[in-house]
N, C-alpha and C positions, 0 to 999 in steps of 0.2 A: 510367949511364943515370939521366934524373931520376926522383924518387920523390913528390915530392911535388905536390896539386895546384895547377894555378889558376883556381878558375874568376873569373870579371868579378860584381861586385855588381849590382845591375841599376841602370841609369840613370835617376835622376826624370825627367820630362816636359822640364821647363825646360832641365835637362841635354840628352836629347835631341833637342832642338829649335834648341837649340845646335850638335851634332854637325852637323847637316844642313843649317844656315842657307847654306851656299854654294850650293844645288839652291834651296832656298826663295826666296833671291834673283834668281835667274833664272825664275820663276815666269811672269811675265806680257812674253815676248818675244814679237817675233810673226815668223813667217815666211810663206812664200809656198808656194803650191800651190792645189791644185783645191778646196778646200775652207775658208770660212769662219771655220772655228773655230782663232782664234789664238792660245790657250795652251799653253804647253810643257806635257809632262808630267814629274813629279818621282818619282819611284821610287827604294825603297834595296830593295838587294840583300843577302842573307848570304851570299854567298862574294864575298870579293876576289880580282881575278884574283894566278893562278899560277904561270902563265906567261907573263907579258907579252901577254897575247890573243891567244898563239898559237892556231891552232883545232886542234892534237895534243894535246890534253889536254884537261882538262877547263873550259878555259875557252871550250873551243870551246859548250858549252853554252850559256854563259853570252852570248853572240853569235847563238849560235842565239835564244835566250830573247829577247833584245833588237832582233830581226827584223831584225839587221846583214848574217849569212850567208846564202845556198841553196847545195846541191848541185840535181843533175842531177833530183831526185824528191822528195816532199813526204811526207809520209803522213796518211791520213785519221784520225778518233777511232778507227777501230778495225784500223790498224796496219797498211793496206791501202797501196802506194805508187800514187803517183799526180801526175802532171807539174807539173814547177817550172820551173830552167832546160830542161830537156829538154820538149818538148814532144809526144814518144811514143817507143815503143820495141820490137821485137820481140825476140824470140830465134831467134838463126840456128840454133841445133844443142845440146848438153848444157851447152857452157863460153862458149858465143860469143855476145855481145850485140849488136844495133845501135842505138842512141840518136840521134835527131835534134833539133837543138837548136831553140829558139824564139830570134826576133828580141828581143835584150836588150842591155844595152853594162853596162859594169862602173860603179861610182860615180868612175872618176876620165875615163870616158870612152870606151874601149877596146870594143871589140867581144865581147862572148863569141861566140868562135869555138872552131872544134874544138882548133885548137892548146893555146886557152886550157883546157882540158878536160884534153885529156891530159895539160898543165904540173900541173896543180891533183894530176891524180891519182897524177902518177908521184912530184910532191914527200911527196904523205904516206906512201906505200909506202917512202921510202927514210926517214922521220923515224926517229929515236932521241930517243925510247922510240916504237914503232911505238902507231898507234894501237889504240887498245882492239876497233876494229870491225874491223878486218886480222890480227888474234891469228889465226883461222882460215880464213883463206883469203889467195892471194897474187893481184894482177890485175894486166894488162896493158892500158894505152889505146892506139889508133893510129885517126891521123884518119884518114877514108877520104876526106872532103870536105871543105869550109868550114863545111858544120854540120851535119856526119855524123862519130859517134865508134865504133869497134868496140873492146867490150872484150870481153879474155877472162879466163876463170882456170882456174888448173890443174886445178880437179875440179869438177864439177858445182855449180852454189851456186844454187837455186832461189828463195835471199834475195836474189837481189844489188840488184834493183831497190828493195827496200827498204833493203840495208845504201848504198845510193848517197844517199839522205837523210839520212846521218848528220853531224851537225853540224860531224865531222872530216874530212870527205871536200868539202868546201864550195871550189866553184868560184873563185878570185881571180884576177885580171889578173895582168902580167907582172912590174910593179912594186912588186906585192906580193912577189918573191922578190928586190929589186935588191940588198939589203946584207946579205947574207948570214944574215938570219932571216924569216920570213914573217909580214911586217907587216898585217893586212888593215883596218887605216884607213883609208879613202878608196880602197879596191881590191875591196872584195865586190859584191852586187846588189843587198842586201835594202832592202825600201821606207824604212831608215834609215842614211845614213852615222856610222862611228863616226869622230867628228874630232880630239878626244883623250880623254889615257888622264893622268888623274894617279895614276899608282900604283898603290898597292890602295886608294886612299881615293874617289874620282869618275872616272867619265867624260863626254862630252858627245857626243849625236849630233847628225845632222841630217837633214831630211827630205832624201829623197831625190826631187829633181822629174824623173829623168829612170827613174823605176822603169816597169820592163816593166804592172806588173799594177795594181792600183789603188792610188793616190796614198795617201801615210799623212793620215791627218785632220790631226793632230796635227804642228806645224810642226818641233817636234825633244825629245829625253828628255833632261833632266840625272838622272843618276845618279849617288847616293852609294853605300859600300858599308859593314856596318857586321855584323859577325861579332854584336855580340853580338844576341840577338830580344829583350830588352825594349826596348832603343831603336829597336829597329824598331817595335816597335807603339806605344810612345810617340810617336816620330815622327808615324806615323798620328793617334792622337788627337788631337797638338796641330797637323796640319793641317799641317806643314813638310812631307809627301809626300801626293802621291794613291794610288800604291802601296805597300805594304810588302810584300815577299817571305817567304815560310814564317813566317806570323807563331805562334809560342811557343803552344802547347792552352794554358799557364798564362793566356796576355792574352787567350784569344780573348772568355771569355764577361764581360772586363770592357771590350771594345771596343763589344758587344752586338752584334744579329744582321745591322744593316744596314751593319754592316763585316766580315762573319765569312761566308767562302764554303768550305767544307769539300765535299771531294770524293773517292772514291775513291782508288787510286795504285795502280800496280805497284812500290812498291818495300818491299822486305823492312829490315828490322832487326834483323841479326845478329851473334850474336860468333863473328868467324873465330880459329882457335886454328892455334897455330904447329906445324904437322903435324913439323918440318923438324928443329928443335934445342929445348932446354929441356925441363922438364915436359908440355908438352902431345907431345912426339915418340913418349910412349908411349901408344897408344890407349886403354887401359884408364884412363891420368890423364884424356884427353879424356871417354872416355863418365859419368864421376864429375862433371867440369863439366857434360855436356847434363845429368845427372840434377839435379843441382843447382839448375837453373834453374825459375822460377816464371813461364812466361809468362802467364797470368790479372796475377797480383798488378802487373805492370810495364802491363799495358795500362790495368788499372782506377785504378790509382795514378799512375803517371807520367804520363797519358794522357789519365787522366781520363774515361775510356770513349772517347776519340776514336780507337782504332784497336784490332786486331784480332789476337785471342791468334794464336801462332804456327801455322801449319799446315805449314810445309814451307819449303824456296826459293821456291817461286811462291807467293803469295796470294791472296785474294778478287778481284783487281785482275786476276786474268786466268782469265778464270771457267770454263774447259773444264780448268782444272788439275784443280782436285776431285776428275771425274769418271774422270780416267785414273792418280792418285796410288795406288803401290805402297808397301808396308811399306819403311822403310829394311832395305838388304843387307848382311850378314856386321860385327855389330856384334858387338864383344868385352865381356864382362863388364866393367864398372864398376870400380878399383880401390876397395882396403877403405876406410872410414875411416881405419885406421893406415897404410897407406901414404901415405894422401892427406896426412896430416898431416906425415911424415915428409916431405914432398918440398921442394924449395927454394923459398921465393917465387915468384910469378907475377910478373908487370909486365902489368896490365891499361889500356889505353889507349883513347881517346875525343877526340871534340874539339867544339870549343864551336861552331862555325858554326850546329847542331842544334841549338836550345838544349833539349831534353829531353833529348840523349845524355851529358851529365854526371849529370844524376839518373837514368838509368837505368844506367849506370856504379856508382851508389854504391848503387843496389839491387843492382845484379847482384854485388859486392865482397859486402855483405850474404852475399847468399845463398850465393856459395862458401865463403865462410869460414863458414860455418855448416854446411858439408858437410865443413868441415878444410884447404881451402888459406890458405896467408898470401899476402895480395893487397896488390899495390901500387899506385899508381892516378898515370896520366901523362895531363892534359887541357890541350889544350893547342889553336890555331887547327890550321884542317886544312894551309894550305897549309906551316908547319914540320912537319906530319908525315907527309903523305904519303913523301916517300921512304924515311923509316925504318919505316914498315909496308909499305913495297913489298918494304927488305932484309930482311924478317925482324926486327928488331929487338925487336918486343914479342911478351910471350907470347901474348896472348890481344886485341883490338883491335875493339871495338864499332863498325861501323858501317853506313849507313840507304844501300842499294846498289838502286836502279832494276833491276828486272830485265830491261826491257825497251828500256833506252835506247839498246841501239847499234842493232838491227836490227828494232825492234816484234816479236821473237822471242825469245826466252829462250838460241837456241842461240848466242851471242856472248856471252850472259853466263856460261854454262855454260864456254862452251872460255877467256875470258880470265880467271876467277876461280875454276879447278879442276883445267884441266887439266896437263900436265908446262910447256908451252912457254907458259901463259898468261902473258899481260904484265900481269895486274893480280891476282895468285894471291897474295894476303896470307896465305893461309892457308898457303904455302910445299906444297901436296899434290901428289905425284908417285905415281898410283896407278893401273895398267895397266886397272882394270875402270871406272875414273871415263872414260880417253881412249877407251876401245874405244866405251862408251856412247855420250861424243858424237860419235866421228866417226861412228857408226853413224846416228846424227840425222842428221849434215852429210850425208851421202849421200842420204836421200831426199824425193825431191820431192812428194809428196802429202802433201798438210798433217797429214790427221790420223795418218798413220804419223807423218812427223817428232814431230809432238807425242806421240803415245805413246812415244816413244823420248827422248825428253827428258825424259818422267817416270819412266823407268831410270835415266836418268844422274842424275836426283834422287834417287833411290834410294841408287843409290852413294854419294854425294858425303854425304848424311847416316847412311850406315849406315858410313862411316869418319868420321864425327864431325870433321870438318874445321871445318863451321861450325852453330852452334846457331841456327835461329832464334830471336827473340826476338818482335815484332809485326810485324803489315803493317801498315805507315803509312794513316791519311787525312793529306791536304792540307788547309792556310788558308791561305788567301793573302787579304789584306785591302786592300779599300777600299771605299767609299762610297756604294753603287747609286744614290743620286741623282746623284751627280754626276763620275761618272766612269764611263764605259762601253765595249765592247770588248774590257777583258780576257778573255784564254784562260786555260780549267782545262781544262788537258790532264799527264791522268792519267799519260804519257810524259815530262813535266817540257819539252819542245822548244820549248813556244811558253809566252809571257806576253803580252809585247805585240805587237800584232800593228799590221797599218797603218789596222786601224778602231779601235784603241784612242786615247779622246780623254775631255778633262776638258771637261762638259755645258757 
């Protein structure tokens, strides 16, 4: 396993202005639509895709983000579902849904119909690696009409209406399944076709003139993508993008404040420790790591005050947590000092897409080894390392996790990063009173019991010391307010540009 790090030097200007000139060149194309204004818009992103833009992963985001994809439901600022493709919905009984579709046709032409619905949904139910929003529940589509869908699932899911907005569950035509992977280029709905994909370095869309809902201003996006965040906010200053994605607390306050939009977040920043094998398998190594940790020194240092010392799994970002947050449960005494010293090397790991999480990596390294572990430190882009902190691989693995991005509920993030069967369980924890918590969530349908019972199963999941918070993130996302208008700050991370995002 490797030991050593690497982070990226940061990019002068000129440098990055360079990176992105194939977007900056396409700057002034003009396309057609309902609206006047004919500038592209140029946006670089930090994550490159991971999966080929499959939407079972997390590049389904990134699609989402880019106003390429919808499912069947939308959600509002505050995490409420409310009609996309579908254009209403009842509930027949506990498990049984009826969804009626609105008049729409897919970007290559096609009709969304009910077929088209239950095609979309049965294919991500059967994907490998399931997706992150299916970890706790299993569904069933069947048309009942031309544009009438009945689904059902096995137990009660008073989410489902909202977990049907999840960027992985996104409706695509038939030829988005033709070659045996699911391509959704010129096959989704959303008010932008995506037309190509060069790699992880750019994509290109296009406006989509035959969108159900209102026309995008904006005649089409070239996208770059570019891991590292000082060339992203270089990019911005030297004017090569109008967007730049999560731009670096380091550039924000040399961008200044008419490119610098900070917002809330629901997402945490934590180090999951590997419950499963190595030093952290003994709990008492774990609670010596949580004690170890300095969340003040990492927010006002790394952060620069722009985020917010640790309180739990849930943060400030989802503000009824507070009120219902219990003691962590059945915590084991802290190994000695001399144990802690004796023990083998860590392998603590991170990745640069964030660009804070390497320097909060080399504080956090800091402060164990000042408690007596010998730390090794592996930083590296996320997409090499996602699979080997999915297999367990690293001991201990810092990273910045949404907690509300599969279902605008916490209980998706709960049952796929804690429980035995979760599919996204880096912390590798199999612990009978963390599953009983959530399923106990999953069973009921009145908001505010579900949500007191999800701060049980917080409970659990930090009094086995699986994962330490570290901060609750804010957001920057950077551009221009004179001259670019429409971007979404949405605290769910789902949406950026939208079809009224346009350069003035």
């Amino acid at each position: 396993m490797p030991t050593s790090r690497s982070r990226r030097s940061p990019l002068p200007a000129v440098a990055a202005a360079a990176l992105l000139l194939p977007i900056a060149a396409c700057s002034t194309s003009n396309g057609s639509g309902a609206s006047g204004d004919t500038q592209r818009l140029r946006i670089v992103m930090a994550f490159p895709p991971a999966q080929a833009m499959s939407p079972y992963g997390d590049d389904a985001v990134t699609l989402s983000r880019l106003a390429v994809v919808e499912g069947l439901t939308t959600l509002d600022r505050n995490g409420a579902a409310k009609p996309a493709l579908a254009a209403s919905w009842k509930q027949d009984g506990p498990t049984s849904w009826t969804f009626t579709l609105r008049d729409a046709a897919f970007q290559d032409g096609a009709k969304v119909d009910a077929d088209a619905v239950v095609r979309s949904l049965t294919a991500a139910g059967k994907a490998s690696p399931l997706p992150r929003v299916l970890s706790d529940t299993v569904l069933k589509a069947t048309a009942t009409g031309a544009d009438t869908v009945r689904i059902v699932t096995e137990e009660a899911d008073p989410l489902l209406p909202q977990r049907l907005a999840n960027p992985s569950l996104a409706i695509l035509s038939a030829d988005a399944y033709a070659n045996g992977r699911v391509n959704p280029a010129g096959h989704a709905t959303g008010p932008f076709t995506l037309t190509d994909v060069k790699g992880a370095v750019a994509a290109t869309l296009e406006r989509n003139a035959d969108y159900w809902g209102d026309k995008a201003k904006a005649p089409g996006v070239d996208v770059t993508f570019a891991a590292d965040g000082t060339a992203r906010a270089n990019a911005l200053r030297t004017k090569a993008v109008d967007v730049a994605e999560y731009v670096p607390i380091s550039q924000a306050s040399l961008l200044g404040d008419s490119y610098v939009h900070e917002f809330p977040s629901a997402r945490t920043n934590g180090l999951s420790l590997n419950t499963e094998r190595g030093v952290f398998a003994d709990p008492a190594m774990r609670a010596a790591a949580r004690e170890a940790i300095d969340s003040k020194a990492l927010a006002d240092g790394v952060y620069e005050g722009r985020a917010d010392t640790a309180r739990g799994l849930l943060g400030p970002g989802i503000p009824w947590a507070a009120g219902k947050r219990t003691a962590p449960a059945g915590r084991v005494p802290a190994a000695s000092r001399e144990d802690v010293a004796a023990a083998e090397p860590i392998v603590l790991a991170t990745y640069t897409n964030r660009p804070e999480l390497p320097e909060v990596a080399t504080l956090v390294q800091q402060q164990l080894e000042k408690r007596g572990f010998t730390v090794e430190q592996v930083v590296r882009d996320y997409a090499q390392m996602e699979a080997d902190a999915l297999a367990g691989k690293y001991d201990a693995f810092i990273q910045a996790r949404n907690t509300l991005l599969d279902t605008a509920d916490p209980l998706s993030y709960l049952a796929s990063d804690f429980t035995c069967d979760g599919s996204f369980n880096i912390s590798q924890l199999c612990d009978k009173r963390v599953d009983s918590a959530v399923n106990k969530a999953g069973s009921l349908t009145g908001t505010d019991a579900r949500h007191s019972a999800e701060m049980t199963a917080e409970a659990a999941v930090l009094g086995a010391d699986a994962l330490v918070p570290l901060v609750h993130e804010r957001f920057v996302q950077g551009y221009d307010d004179a001259r670019v208008g429409g971007v979404a700050l949405d605290p769910m991370e789902r949406t950026l540009i939208t079809a009224g995002t346009h350069v003035r």
